[in-house]
C-alpha positions in Angstrom: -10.5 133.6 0.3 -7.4 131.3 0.5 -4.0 132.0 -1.0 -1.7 130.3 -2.3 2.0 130.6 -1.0 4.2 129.7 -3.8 6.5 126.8 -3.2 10.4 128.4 -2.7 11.1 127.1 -6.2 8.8 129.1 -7.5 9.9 132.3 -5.6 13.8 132.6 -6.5 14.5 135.4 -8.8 16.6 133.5 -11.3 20.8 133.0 -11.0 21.3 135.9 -12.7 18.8 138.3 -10.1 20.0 136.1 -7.2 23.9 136.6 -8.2 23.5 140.4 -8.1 21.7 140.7 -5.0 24.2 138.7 -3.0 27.2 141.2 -5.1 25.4 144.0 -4.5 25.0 143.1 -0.1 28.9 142.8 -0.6 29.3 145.9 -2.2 26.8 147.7 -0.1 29.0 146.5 3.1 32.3 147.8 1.6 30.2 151.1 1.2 29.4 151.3 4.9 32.6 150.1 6.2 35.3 152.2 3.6 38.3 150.9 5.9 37.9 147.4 4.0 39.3 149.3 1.4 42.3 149.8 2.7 44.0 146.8 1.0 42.9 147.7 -2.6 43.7 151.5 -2.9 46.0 152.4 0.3 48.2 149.4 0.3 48.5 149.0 -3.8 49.6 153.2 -4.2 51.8 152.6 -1.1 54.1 150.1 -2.9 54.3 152.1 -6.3 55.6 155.0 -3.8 57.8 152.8 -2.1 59.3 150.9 -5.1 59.9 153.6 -7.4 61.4 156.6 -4.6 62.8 154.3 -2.1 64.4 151.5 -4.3 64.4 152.5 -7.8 67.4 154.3 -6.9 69.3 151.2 -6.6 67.4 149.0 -8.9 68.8 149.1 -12.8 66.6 147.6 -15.6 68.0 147.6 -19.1 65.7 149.1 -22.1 64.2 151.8 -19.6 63.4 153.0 -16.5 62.3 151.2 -13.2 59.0 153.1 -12.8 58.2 151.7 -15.7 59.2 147.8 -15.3 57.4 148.2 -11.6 54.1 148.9 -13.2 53.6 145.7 -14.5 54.2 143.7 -11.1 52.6 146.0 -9.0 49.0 145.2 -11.2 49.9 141.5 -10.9 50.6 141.0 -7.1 47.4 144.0 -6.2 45.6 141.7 -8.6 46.9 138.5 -6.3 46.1 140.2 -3.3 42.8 140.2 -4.2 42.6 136.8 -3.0 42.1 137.7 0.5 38.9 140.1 -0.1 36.9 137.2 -1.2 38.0 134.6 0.9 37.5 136.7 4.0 34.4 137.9 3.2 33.0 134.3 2.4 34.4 132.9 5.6 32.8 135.5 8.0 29.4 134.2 6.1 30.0 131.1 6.9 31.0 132.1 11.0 28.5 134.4 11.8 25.6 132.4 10.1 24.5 134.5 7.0 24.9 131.0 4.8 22.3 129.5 7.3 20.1 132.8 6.5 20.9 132.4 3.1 20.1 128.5 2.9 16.6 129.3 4.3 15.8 132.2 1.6 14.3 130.6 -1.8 17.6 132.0 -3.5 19.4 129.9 -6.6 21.6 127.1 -5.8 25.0 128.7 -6.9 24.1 132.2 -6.6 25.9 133.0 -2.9 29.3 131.9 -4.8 28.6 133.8 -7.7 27.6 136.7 -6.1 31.0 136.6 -3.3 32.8 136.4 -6.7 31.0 139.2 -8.9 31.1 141.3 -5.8 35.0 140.6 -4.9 35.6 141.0 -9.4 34.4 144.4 -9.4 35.8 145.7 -5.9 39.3 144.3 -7.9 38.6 147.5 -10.4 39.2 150.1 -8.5 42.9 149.0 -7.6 44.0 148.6 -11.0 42.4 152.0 -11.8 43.9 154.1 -8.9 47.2 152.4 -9.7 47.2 153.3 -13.6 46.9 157.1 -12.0 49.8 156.8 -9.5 51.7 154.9 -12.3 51.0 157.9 -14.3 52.3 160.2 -11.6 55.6 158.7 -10.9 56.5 158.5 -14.9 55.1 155.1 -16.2 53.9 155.4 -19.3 52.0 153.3 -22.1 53.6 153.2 -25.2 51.9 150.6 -27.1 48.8 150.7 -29.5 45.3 151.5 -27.8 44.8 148.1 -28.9 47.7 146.1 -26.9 46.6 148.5 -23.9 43.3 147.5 -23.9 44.6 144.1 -23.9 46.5 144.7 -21.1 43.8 145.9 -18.6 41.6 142.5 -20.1 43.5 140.6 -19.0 44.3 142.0 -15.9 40.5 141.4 -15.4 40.8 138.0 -16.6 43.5 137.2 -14.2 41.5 139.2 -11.3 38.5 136.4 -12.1 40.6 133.3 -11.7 42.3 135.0 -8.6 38.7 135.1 -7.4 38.4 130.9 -7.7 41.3 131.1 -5.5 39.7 133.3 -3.0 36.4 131.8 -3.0 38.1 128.0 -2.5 39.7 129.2 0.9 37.0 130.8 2.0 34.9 127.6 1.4 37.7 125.4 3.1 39.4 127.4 5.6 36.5 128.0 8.7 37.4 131.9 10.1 38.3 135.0 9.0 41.8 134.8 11.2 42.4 131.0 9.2 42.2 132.8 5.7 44.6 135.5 6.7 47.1 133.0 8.0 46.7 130.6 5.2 46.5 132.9 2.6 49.0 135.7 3.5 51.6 133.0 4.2 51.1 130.8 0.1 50.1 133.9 -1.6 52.9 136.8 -0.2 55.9 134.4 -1.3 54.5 133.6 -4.7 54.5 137.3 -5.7 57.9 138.3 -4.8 59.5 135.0 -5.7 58.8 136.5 -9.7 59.9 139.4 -11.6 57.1 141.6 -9.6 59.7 143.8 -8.4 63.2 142.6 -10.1 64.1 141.1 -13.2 63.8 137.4 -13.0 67.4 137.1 -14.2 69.0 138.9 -11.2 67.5 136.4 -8.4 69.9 133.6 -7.0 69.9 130.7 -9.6 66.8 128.2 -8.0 64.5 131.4 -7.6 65.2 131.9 -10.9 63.7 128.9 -12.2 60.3 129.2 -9.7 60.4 132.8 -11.1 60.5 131.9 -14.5 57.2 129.6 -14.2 55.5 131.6 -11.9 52.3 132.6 -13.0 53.1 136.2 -11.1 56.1 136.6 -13.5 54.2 135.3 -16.5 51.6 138.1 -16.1 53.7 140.9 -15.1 56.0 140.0 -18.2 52.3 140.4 -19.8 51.7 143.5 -19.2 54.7 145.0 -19.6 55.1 143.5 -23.3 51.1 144.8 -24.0 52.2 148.2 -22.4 55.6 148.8 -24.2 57.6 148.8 -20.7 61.2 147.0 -20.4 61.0 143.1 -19.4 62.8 140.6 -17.9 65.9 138.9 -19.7 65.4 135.3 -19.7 65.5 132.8 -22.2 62.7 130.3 -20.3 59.9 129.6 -22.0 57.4 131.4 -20.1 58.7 134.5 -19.8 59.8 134.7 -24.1 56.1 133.5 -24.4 54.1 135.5 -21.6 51.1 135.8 -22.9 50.0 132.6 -23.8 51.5 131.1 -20.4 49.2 134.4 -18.7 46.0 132.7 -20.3 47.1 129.2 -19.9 47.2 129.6 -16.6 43.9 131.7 -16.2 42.3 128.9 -18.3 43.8 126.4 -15.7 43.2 127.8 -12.5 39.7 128.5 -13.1 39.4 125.0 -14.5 40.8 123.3 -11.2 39.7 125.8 -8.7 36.0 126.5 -9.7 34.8 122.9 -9.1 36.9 122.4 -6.1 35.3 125.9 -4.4 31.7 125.0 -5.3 32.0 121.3 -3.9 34.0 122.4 -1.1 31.2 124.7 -0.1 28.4 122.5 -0.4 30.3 120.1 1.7 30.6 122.5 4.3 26.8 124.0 4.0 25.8 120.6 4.0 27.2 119.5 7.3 
């Protein structure tokens, strides 16, 4: 009796099924090697200790304490940071041939990015949760509404997505692991503390001020600490009197520009 081998069209699970397997292989790695970790839950709790005991001393912030201004720069630049996890992980894909496996598996045209993204989205979780505890422990507190919190930690999320666009282009045009971290750490380190992250906007020397006052680091750290009830920067710029909306304008923006640049860059490459 003959049988029929379905053609690979026939045999892929769907972009939803495909999506998750590829997130959940990510996952499962960050499961059997916990030192990947290290830069989402060691290094984030590290710089809320260092900040707040080492130079809050120093630091003065009008309308309340430092530990609670630091909170909302610490989410943004973790947030930032997340960059690297996706880019790195996409890039040793591409070196050690797992996207030539994955080319020859019937698996949905789309669904290696989306799942490097979905996997990278939710490994960006547990940073903002661990740091909402440490937060808690060295006196930041949220007085808003449960409302205007909740809004806060969306769109923390929301940022963490388009962060991932980010990630996922330089892992798509940079070819190794060491490139991304060279790339990556050197654009990405200066953007967040070139904002309010750490200082008021206001204090920096007059031409910081300006890139600090349309950074998108600033613009979501100013976010968050409007949505949590913690003191803000004193500037009369645009973006930082308007946070918010410049927070989702530029979410809408870089997923906008950076998507479609990721996904053809890595057909390009996958193609070659």
């Amino acid at each position: 009796m003959s049988v029929r081998i379905p053609v690979p069209a026939e045999r892929r699970g769907g972009l939803a099924r495909d999506t998750w397997v590829i997130a959940r292989r990510g996952l499962l790695h960050i499961r059997r090697q916990p030192e990947a970790l290290a830069d989402v839950t060691l290094q984030p709790v590290m710089f809320v200790l260092l900040f707040a005991y080492v130079f809050g001393g120093a630091i003065q912030v009008e309308g309340g304490d430092y530990q609670e201004f630091l909170m909302g720069g610490i989410f943004a630049q973790t947030i930032v940071f997340g960059a690297f996890g996706v880019a790195i992980g996409l890039a040793y894909d591409r070196s050690n041939g797992a996207i030539d496996r994955f080319r020859s598996l019937p698996l949905s045209q789309g669904s290696v990015l989306g799942g490097h993204a979905v996997a990278s989205l939710l490994r960006g979780l547990l940073p903002i949760v661990l740091m909402s505890l440490c937060g808690l422990i060295v006196g930041w507190r949220i007085t808003t509404s449960v409302y205007e919190a909740a809004g806060g930690y969306l769109l923390m999320i929301a940022f963490s997505f388009a962060i991932v666009w980010v990630g996922v282009l330089l892992g798509s045009l940079l070819p190794t692991p060491e490139a991304v971290q060279g790339v990556a750490f050197t654009v990405l380190f200066p953007i967040t503390f070139i904002a309010s992250t750490f200082v008021p906007a206001d204090t920096l020397p007059e031409p910081l001020q300006t890139v600090a006052n349309w950074n998108p680091v600033s613009a979501v750290s100013e976010a968050l600490r409007v949505l949590f009830g913690n003191p803000t920067s004193e500037s009369d710029a645009w973006p930082m009197e308007h946070p918010i909306v410049y927070s989702v304008i530029w979410i809408i923006a870089i997923v906008a520009i950076c998507a479609p640049l990721a996904i053809r860059a890595y057909r390009r490459t996958i193609a070659r």
